[in-house]
N, C-alpha and C positions, 0 to 999 in steps of 0.2 A: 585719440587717446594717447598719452602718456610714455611710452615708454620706461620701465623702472630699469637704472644700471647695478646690476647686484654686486657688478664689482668694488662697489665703496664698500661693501660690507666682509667680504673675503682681504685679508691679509694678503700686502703686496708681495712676499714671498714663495705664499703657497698659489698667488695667482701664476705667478712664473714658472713655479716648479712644475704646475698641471699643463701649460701650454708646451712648457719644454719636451714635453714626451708627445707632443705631435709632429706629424709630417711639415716638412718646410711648404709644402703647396697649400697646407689649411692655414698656415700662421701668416700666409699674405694672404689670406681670405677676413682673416680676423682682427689684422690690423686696418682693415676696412672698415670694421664695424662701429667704432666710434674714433673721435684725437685722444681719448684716454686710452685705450687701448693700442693703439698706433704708437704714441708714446712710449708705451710700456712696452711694446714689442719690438719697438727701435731701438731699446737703450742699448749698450755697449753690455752691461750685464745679463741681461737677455741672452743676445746674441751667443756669450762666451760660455754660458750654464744652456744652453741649447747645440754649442758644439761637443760639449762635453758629453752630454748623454748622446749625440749622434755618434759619436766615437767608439762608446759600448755597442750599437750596435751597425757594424757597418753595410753596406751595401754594395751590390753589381752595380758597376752604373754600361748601357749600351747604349750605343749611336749605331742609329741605321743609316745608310745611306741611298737614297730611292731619288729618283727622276731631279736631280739638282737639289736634292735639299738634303739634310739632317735632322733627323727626328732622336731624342732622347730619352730613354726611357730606364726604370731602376729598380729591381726587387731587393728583397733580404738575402743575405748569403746564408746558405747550407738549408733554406729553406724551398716547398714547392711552395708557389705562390704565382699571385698576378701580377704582369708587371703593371709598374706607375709610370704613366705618361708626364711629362714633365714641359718639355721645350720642343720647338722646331726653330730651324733657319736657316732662310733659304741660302745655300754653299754648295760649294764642293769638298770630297773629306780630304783634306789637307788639313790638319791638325796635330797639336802637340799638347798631350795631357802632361800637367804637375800641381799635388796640390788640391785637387778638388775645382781645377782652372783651366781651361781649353783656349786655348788659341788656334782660331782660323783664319785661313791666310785668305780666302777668297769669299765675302758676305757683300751678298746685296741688301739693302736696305727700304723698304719698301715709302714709295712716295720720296725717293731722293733721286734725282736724276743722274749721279754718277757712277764710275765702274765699282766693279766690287772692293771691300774694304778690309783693312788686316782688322781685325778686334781678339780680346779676349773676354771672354762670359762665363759666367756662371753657368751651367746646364742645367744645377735648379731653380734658380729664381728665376732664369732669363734672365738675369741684369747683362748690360756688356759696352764697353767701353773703345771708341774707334782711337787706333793709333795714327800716328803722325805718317803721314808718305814717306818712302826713304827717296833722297834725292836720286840713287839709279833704282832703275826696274830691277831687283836681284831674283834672279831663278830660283836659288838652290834653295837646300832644304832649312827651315827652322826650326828652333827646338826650345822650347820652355823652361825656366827653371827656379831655384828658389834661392834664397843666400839667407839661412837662418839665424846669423849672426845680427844683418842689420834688420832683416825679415820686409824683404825684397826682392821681388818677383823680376826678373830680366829675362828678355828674350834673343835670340840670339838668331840672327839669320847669316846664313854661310851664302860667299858669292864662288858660283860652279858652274862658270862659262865654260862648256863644253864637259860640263859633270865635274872638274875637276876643280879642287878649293888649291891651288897651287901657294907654297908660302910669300910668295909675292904678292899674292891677291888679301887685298882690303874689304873686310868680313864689317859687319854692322848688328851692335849690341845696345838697345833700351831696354833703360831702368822704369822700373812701372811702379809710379805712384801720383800722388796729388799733384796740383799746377802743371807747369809744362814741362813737356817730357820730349826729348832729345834725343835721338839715334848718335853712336859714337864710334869712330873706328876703331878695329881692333884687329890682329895678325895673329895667324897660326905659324909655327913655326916650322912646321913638317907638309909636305906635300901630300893628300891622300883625295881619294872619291868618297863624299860620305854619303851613307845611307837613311833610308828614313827610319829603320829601328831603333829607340832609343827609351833609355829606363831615367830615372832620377833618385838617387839615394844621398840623404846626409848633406846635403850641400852641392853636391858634383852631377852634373850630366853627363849618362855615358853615350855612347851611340858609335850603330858597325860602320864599318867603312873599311874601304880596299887603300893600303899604304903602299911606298914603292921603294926599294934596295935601289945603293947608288949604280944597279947594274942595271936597272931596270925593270926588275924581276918584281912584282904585283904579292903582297899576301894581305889575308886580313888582318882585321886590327881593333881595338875598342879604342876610340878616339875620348879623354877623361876630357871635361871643360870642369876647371872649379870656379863654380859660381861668382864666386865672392871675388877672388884675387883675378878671375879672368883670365887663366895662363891654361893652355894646353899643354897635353900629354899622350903619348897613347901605350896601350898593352897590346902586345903583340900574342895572335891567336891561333895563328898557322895551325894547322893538323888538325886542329878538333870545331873551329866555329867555321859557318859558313853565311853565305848572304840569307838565307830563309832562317838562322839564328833566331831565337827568342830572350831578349836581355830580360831581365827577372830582378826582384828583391828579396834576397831569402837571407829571412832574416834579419837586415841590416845590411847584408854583403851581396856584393856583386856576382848574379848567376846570368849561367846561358842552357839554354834550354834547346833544344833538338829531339824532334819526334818525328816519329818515323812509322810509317801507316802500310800494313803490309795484308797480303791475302788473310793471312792466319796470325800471323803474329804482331802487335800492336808494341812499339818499345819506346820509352823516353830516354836521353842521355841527358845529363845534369851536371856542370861543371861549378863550382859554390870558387868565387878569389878569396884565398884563406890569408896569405900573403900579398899585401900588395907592393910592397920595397921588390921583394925578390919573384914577385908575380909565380906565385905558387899557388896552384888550382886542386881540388880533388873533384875527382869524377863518382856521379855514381849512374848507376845502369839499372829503369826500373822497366819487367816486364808486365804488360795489361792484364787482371783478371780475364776470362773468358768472359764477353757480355753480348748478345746480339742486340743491343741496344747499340753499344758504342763502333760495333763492326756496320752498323746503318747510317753512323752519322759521318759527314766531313766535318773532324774538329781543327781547333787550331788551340793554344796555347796563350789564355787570358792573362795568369802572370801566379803570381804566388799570394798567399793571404800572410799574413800579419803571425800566425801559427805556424805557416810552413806549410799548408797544405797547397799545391799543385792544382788551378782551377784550368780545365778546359773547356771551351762552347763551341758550339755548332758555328760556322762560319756565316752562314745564310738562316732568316728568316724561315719560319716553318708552323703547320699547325701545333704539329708535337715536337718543344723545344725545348733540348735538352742541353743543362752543362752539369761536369764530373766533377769532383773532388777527389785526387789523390793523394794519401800519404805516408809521404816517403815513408816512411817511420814502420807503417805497419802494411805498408806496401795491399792496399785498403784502395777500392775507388769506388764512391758511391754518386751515384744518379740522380740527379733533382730535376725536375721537368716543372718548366716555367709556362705558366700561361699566360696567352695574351688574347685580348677582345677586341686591339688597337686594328681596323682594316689597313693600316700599314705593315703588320704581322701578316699578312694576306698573298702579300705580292714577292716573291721570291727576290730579298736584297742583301747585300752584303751586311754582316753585325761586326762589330766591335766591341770588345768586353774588356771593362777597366776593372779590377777589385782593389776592395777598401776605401772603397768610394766611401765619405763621409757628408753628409747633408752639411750646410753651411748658409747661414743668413744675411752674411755681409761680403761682401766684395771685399775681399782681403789682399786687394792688388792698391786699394785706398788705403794711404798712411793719415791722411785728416779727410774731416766732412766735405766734401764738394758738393757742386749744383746738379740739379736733374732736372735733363731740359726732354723733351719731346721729339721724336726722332727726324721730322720737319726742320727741324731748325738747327742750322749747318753753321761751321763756321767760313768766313769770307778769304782768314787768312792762308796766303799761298808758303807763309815760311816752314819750314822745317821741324820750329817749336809746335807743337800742339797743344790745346788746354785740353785737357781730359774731361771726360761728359760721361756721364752714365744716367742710362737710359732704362727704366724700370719698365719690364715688360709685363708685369699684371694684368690679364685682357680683362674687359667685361664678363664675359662668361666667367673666368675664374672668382670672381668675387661676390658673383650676386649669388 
C-alpha cells in the first residue's frame, strides 16, 4: 500500500511553524521520514525559526562524566522534569563550552585506529567536526570562543610547560569554519599560570589564573582574550577571587561567584565588573534560606540565567537530583528536582551544569555547506591544513 504525504496539502509555513516547537532529537527523526521533508527541515529557514523558538525557551544542558566517556543530557530550566538523553562520547571531561558548542580535547573515535582527537560538537545533534593536529603536543589548557562581529568560532589553546604560559611562549589560536583550517601563533604579553575556569561574554574569553609582580610575588587575576582582535589583558583580583572562583554572566557583565558551605550557614559572595576601564566591582553577600534539602546536597555553582537568577546543582549524580534557583533580587531559592530513568544516573559521577543552553540544528562553526563523510573515512593528509568533515551522528535507533 501506498503511503499518502499529507504534507502537500498543509501550507509550507505552518508546516515549519508546528515542527519548530519540537525537540531537536525528533526533528532528526523526522527528517528521516521522507527527501521532502529532509528538505524542509534542512533549509536555513528552518533552522533559524527553530533557534528562535528554542531561545524562548531555554535549557539545563549536563555532561556526566563516567568510566572514559561523556554522556549528555538536558531538562527545562525552573522546571521538575526528566531529563533528555541526548549524546555520548567516548573522552575524557576536558572541555570548553561557548555558544551552544563543546570542545573536547581528548575523543576517540570508534573504528579509527588512531589516538584521541581535538573535535568540537554539538551535544544535540551529535554532529562534530575533527580538528587539524597542532604541530607541538600543547599541554595547557584550551578555551572556546565566539567573535560576533565576523561570527567565528576560534579556539584557543595555551602552551604551559611546566603550568606556566610564560610571555615568551608561542600560544596556538584556529579559526573554525568551512575548507581548511589552520592553527596560527599567537603571544601573550604578561606571564601568568592559567586555570581551567573560564566564562564567555560579548565577544571576550575571560578565565582565572595566577599572575606574577616583577618581585615575584603570585596574585590572581582574570586573564580577558578578545576574541576578535586576539590581544590580551588581565584584571587583577587580589583579595576577594580565588582558585575555586565561579566566573559567571550576570547580566551582560562580568561576575565571580564564591560559596561557601558551612555546618549551619550556607552564604554566596557575588562580585558583578561594573567598570571595566577603572575595574570597578560591587560585591553583594547573599545568605541561604534554611532548607534540609540544600544542607543534604554537595552543590556547586552552574552559572547565572539570562534573568539573573543564581542556578546551583548537585555536583554528583543521584537518585534524588536536585538544582536551586536563587534570586538575588528577592534573596528567594527554590528547589527543582530533576529526574532521570538514564542507568547512567545510577552510578555515582561527576555532573556539570551549563544554563541557557539553547537547542540548535545546525553546526554553526560552518560558514558554507560542506561534505558528510562517515566516520571510517580518514583523511591521508599529514599537513597542518585540515579539510573539515562533519560527521552526523543520527544512530538507527534514533530514527526508526
Amino acid at each position: 500500500m501506498n503511503r499518502v504525504d499529507y504534507s502537500d496539502s498543509i501550507p509550507t509555513d505552518l508546516f515549519l511553524e508546528i515542527f519548530s516547537r519540537l525537540p531537536a532529537k525528533s526533528i532528526g527523526r523526522f527528517r528521516c521520514a521522507s527527501n521532502q521533508w529532509r528538505s524542509m527541515l534542512h533549509s536555513p529557514d528552518f533552522t533559524d525559526l527553530f533557534f528562535t523558538k528554542s531561545s524562548a525557551r531555554p535549557r539545563l544542558l549536563f555532561g556526566v562524566e563516567q568510566d572514559g566517556e561523556c554522556f549528555f543530557f538536558s531538562s527545562p530550566q525552573r522546571k521538575s522534569s526528566s531529563l533528555d538523553f541526548h549524546t555520548k562520547f567516548v573522552s575524557g571531561y576536558s572541555l570548553s563550552y561557548c555558544c551552544g558548542l563543546i570542545y573536547l580535547r581528548n575523543m576517540w573515535i570508534q573504528k579509527e585506529n588512531k589516538e584521541a582527537e581535538r573535535v568540537i560538537c554539538n551535544p544535540i545533534t551529535g554532529q562534530y567536526t575533527i580538528l587539524p593536529e597542532l604541530k607541538a603536543n600543547l599541554d595547557g589548557y584550551s578555551y572556546l570562543g565566539f567573535d560576533p562581529i565576523d561570527k567565528q568560532f576560534k579556539l584557543l589553546v595555551m602552551n604551559t610547560r611546566g603550568y606556566i604560559a610564560n610571555s615568551e611562549s608561542v600560544h596556538q589560536i584556529l579559526t573554525l569554519g568551512s575548507g581548511n583550517m589552520k592553527w596560527r601563533n599567537v603571544q601573550c604579553p604578561f606571564t601568568h599560570e592559567p586555570f581551567h575556569e573560564r566564562i564567555y561574554i560579548n565577544g571576550v574569553l575571560y578565565y582565572l589564573a595566577q599572575c606574577f609582580d616583577v618581585d615575584g610575588t603570585s596574585f590572581y587575576a582574570i586573564v580577558c582574550f578578545d576574541v576578535r582582535s586576539e590581544e590580551f589583558k588581565f584584571i587583577d583580583i587580589r583579595g576577594f577571587c580565588y582558585g575555586d572562583t565561579k566566573l559567571v554572566n550576570y547580566k551582560g557583565k562580568l561576575g565571580a561567584i564564591n560559596y561557601y558551605s558551612g555546618m549551619r550557614n550556607l552564604k554566596l559572595h557575588m562580585w558583578v565588573l561594573e567598570n571595566v576601564e577603572k575595574q570597578e566591582w560591587l560585591k553583594f553577600v547573599y545568605t541561604f534560606p534554611d532548607s534540609e534539602v540544600v544542607d543534604s546536597c554537595d552543590l556547586c555553582v552552574a552559572g547565572v540565567t539570562a534573568t539573573g537568577e543564581i542556578v546551583l546543582s548537585m555536583k554528583f549524580t543521584s537518585k534524588f537530583f536536585y538544582v536551586f534557583y536563587l534570586n538575588p533580587e528577592r534573596n528567594t531559592l527554590q528547589p527543582v528536582q530533576i529526574h532521570g530513568n538514564n542507568q547512567v544516573l545510577e552510578k555515582k559521577s561527576r555532573v556539570f551544569a551549563f544554563v541557557d543552553h539553547v537547542e540548535d540544528l545546525k553546526f554553526d562553526i560552518m560558514c558554507a555547506a560542506t561534505s558528510i563523510s562517515p566516520p571510517e573515512q580518514t583523511s591521508t593528509s599529514t599537513s597542518i591544513e585540515h579539510q573539515v568533515r562533519i560527521i552526523d551522528l543520527y544512530l538507527l535507533d534514533d530514527v526508526l
